[in-house]
N, C-alpha and C positions, 0 to 999 in steps of 0.2 A: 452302622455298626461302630461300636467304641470299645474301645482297648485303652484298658487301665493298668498302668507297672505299679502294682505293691509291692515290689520286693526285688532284687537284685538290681537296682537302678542305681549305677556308680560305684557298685559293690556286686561281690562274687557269688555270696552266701544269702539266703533268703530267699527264691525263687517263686515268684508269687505275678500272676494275670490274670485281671477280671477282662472276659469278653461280653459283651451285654449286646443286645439287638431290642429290636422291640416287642419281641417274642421269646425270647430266651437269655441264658443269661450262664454262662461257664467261663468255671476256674479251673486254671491249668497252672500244674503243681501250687504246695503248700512248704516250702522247706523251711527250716530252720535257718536263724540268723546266728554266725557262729564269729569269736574273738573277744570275750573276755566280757567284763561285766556288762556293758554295754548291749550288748547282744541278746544278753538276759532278758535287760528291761523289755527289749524291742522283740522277743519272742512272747513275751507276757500283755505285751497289745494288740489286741486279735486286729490283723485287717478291716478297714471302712467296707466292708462286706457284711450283706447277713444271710447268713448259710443256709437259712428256710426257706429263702427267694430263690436260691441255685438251685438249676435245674439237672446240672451233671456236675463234675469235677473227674479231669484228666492231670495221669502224671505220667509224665515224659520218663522218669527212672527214680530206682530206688535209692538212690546216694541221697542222705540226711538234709543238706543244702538245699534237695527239693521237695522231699519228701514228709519231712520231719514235725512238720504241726499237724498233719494231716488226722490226731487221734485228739485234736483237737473238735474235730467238725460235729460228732454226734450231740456233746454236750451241748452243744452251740447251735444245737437246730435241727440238725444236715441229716436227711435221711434217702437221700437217693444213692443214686451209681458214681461207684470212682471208676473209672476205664482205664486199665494197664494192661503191660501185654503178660502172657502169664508167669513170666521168668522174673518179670519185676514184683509181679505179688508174691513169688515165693523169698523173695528177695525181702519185700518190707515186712514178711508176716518173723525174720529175724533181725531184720535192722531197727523195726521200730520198737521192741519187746526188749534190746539192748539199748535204744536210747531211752526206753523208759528206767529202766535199771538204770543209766547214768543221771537220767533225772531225778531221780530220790537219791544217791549218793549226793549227787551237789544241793540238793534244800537240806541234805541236810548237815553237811559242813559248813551252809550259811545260815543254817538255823541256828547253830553254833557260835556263832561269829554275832552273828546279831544279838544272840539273848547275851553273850559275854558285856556287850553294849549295851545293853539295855533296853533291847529293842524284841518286837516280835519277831519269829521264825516266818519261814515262808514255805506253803506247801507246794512237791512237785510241778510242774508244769502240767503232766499227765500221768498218768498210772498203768500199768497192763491191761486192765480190765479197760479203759480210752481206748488200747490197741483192740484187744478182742475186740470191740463195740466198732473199729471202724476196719477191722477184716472184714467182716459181715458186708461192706457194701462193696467190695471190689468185684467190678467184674472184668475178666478177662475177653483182651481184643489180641490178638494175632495180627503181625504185620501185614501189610498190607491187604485190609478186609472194611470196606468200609462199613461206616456205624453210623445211624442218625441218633442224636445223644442228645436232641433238642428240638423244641420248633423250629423245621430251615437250615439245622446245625448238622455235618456228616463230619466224620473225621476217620481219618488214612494210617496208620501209625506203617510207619519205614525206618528202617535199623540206620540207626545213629554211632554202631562201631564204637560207643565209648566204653559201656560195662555190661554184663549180661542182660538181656532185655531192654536195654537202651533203645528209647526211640524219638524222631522227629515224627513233629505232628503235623498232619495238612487238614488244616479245616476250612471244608465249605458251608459258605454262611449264602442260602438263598432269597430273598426276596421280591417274590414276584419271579420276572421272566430274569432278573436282574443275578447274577450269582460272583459274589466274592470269596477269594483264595486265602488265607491268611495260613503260611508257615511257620511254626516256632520251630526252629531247632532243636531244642533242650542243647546237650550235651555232646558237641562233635567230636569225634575221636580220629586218631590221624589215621590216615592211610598207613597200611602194609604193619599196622601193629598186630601183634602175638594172638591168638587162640581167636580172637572174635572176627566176623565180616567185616571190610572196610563199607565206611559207611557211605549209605543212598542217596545222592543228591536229588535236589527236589524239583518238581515239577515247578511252571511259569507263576508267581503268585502277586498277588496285589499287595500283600504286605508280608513281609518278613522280619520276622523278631530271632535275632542272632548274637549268640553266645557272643564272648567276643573274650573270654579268661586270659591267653594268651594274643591277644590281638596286636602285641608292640612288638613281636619277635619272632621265629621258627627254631626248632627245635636243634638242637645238636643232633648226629647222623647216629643213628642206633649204631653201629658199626663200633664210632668212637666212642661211644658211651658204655658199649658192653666193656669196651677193652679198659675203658678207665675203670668200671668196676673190677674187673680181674684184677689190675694194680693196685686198687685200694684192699681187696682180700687178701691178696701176697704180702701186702704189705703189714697188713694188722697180724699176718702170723707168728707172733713174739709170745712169750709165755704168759705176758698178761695183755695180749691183742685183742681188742674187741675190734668187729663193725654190729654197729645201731643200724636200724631200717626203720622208721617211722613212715608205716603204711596204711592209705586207706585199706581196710578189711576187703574190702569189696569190690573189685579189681585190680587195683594197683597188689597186692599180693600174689591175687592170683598169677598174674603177669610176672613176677620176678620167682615164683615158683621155675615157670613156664623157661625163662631164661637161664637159672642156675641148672637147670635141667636140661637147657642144649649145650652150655657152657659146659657140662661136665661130660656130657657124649660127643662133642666135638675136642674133647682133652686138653682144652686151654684153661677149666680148674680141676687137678686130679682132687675129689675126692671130699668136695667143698662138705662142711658140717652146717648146717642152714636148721636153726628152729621158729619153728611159727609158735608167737607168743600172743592169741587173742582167739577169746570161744569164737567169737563170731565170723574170724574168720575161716575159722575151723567148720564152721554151719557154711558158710558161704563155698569153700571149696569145694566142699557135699555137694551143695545145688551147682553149681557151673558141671559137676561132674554130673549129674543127672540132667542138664539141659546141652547134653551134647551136640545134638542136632544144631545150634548155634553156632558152633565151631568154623572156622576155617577151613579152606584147603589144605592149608600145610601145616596143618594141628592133625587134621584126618589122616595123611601121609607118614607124619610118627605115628596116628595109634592102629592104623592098617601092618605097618611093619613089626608091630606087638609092642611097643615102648609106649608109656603112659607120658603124657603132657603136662600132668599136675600130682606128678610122685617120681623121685628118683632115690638115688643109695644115698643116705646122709641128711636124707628132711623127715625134720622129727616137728612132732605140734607137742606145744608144751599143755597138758590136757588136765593139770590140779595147779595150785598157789605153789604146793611143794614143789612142781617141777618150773613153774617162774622161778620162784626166789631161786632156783639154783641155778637158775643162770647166772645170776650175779656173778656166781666165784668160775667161772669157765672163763678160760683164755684162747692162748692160741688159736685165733684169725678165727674163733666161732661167731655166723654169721645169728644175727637176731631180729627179728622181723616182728615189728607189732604196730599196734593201735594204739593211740589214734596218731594218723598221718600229719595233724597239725600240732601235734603233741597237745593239743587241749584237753586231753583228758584218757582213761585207759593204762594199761600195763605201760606201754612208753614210758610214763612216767616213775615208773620205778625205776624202772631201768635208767633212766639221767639222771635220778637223783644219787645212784650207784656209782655211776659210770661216767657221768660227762665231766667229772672235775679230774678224769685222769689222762694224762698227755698218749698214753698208748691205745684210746677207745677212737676208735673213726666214725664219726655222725653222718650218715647219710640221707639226702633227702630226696625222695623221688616224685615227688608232687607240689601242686601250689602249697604257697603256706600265706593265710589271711592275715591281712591287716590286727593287730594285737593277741595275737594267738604266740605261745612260747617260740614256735617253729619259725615263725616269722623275725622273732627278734634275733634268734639265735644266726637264724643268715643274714640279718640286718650288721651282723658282727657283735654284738651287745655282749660284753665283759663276763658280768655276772647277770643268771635268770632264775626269779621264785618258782620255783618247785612244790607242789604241794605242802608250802608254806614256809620253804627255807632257801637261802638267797643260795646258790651255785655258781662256783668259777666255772665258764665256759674252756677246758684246757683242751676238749678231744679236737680233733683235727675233723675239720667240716668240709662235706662236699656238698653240689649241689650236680644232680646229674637229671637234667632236664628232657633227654631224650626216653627217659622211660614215662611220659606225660599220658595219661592218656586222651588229653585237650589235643584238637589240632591245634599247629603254629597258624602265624597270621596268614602265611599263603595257603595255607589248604583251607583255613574258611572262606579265604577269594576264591578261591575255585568251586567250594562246594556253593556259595551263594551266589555266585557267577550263572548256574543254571536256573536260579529263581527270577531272576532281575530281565526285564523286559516292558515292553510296551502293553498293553491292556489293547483292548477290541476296540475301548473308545479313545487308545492313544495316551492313556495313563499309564508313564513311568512307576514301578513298584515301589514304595518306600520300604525301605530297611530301616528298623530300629535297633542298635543296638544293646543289650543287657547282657548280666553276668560277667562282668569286667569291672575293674577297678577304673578311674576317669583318664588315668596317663592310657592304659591298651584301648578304651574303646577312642578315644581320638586318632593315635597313633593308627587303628586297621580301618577309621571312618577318612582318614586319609589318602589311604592303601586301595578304598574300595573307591573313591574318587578318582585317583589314577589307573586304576587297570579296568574300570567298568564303569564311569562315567554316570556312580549313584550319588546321590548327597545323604551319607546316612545321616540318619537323628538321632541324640543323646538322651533321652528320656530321663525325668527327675522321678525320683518316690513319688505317687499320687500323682503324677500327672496322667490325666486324660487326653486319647485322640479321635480323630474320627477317620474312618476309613468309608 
């Protein structure tokens, strides 16, 4: 069996695994490479794959980083089965229909750019009708149910705790009497976070392929994080007070929904004003609320006592342009929550271009922010940042409040990968690889995983093949 890293090797964004045997042959996830021109290029060069040979394609979740070329695959060949679970296809059939929408906005501000130079335009990446065309192949697996999805190929999907439908995958590869485990992760979510299950750690395997985003660190204690955000709301409450939220649509919203909402029924904010400023994640709340069965226990315990989880007094969705743009001129400590979370693209960007040059706006960040993406620079400390095309003093007061993550820290992925790592039948230590990390976290947790459990992870390059 061989396992090839296309894509998130030394990097966060891009999410991409060819498994091949000598009978079969799957891809697990397709995401987008996301941080600035760059990224472009390397989304516009299809993986050393060719999608007519795949005999399945698995996605571990619907967030763009994995998801996101995936409407690439029909034109490109691909006409079999993508296996998700079904919360994540309701998820991609509005995440990828919005990335295509931001895909023709940006060819064509660089169509723009280029023909001013003298150069040709460049058509989208993909179009809607890409999405329809690769709806069409999803099919729906429910957690724990296994599936043979190839010659010799079973796979397990188990709640990964990170966003709705989030799962880790266990796939068994048979040959012969001979049968190998391989775990991918996808995307760990910490323990004891808000509305979703904490997530399933995984059974014995021969090889694991593990996230590693947060792998240099652990998180600040939700406790102090909530409270730091109460002070940073109190404090934006001045006549021309803003706080910024640049959030992923697709859990990380959900989640601060979830939080302003106990914040305000536990009366540590009277009264909080909170607008959600992105369709999608307006689509997205929808489905978390129609896949309630996913919930927590103590998500179920508010909505048993008749209190809703993802609605309170004071949260408005901003639902036309008319009602964005008027948020501009709103002050006093109104909170504003949009997309996109890296600030790459999305209403955020209006909103900074409004608001980040004035000393009374508070920037808040609740998520990673990649390498050359505005977000990144902006906690980097970076003075002044181009804005949809105009240079901005960075004057609003910046946080970064790490504990709303919905990445585990580096010790809860020692734990969670703590239950994969063992000896084999024939006395073969599991190899752990890890991916989805930048090169400082995956050393710093391949260190972490050396001391508390006695593995030698491996650092996987772009295009490197292994044998398992």
């Amino acid at each position: 069996m061989r396992l090839r890293f296309l894509g998130a090797a030394g990097e966060v964004t891009g999410s991409c695994h060819l498994v091949e045997t000598d009978r079969a042959r799957v891809l697990v996830d397709l995401g987008l490479h996301q941080g600035g021109p760059t990224a472009e290029r390397r989304n516009r060069r299809f993986p050393p794959v060719r999608p007519a040979d795949l005999h399945s394609v698995v996605l571990t979740h619907a967030h763009i980083d994995h998801s996101g070329r995936l409407p690439l695959l029909p034109r490109q060949g691909y006409s079999g089965p993508i296996f998700a679970t079904p919360a994540t296809i309701d998820l991609c059939d509005v995440m990828l229909r919005d990335s295509a929408g931001v895909q023709a906005m940006d060819a064509e501000r660089w169509t723009r750019r280029r023909e001013r130079g003298g150069k040709r335009g460049e058509a989208p990446l993909y179009g809607v009708s890409d999405v329809e065309a690769v709806m069409k192949l999803f099919r729906p697996l429910p957690y724990d149910t296994p599936r043979e999805i190839g010659d010799g190929v079973t796979i397990r999907f188990t709640d990964a705790g990170h966003i709705l439908g989030s799962a880790s995958v266990e796939m068994r590869i048979r040959d012969g009497r001979r049968e190998r485990v391989v775990v991918f992760s996808g995307d760990i979510g910490p323990a004891g976070a808000p509305l979703l299950r904490d997530p399933v750690p995984p059974g014995r395997a021969d090889a694991l392929v593990l996230e590693s985003t947060y792998g240099d660190r652990d998180h600040r204690s939700l406790d102090a994080t909530l409270e730091e955000l109460v002070g940073i709301v109190r404090e934006a409450g001045t006549p021309k007070g803003k706080v910024l939220i640049p959030a992923f649509a697709v859990g990380r919203t959900q989640q601060l929904i979830y939080f302003f909402g106990t914040l305000r029924r536990d009366g540590r904010l009277e009264d909080p004003r909170v607008w959600v400023d992105s369709p999608m994640a307006l689509a997205a709340t929808d489905l978390y609320r129609r896949h309630r069965d996913l919930f927590d226990d103590e998500s179920w315990k508010i909505i048993d006592a008749g209190d809703s989880v993802l609605m309170f007094p004071g949260l408005r969705f901003a639902r036309s342009i008319d009602e964005s743009i008027a948020l501009n001129r709103m002050g006093d400590g109104v909170v504003v929550i949009s997309a996109s979370g890296m600030c790459s693209g999305g209403r955020i960007l209006h909103h900074l271009k409004h608001a980040l040059w004035k000393p009374e706006t508070h920037l808040v960040f609740v998520g990673f922010q990649a390498e050359g993406t505005i977000g990144r620079a902006i906690v980097d400390g970076a003075e002044y940042v181009n804005v949809m095309g105009e240079r901005i003093k960075v004057n609003a007061k910046v946080h970064t409040l790490g504990g709303f993550s919905a990445h585990a820290g580096q010790s809860g992925l020692v734990r969670w990968a703590a239950e994969a790592v063992g000896e084999g039948g024939g006395g073969e230590r599991t190899r752990v690889f890890l991916n989805h990390g930048e090169d400082k976290p995956r050393r710093a947790l391949a260190d972490r995983l050396r001391a508390d459990i006695g593995i030698e992870a491996e650092l996987p390059g772009f295009g490197e093949i292994v044998e398992v």
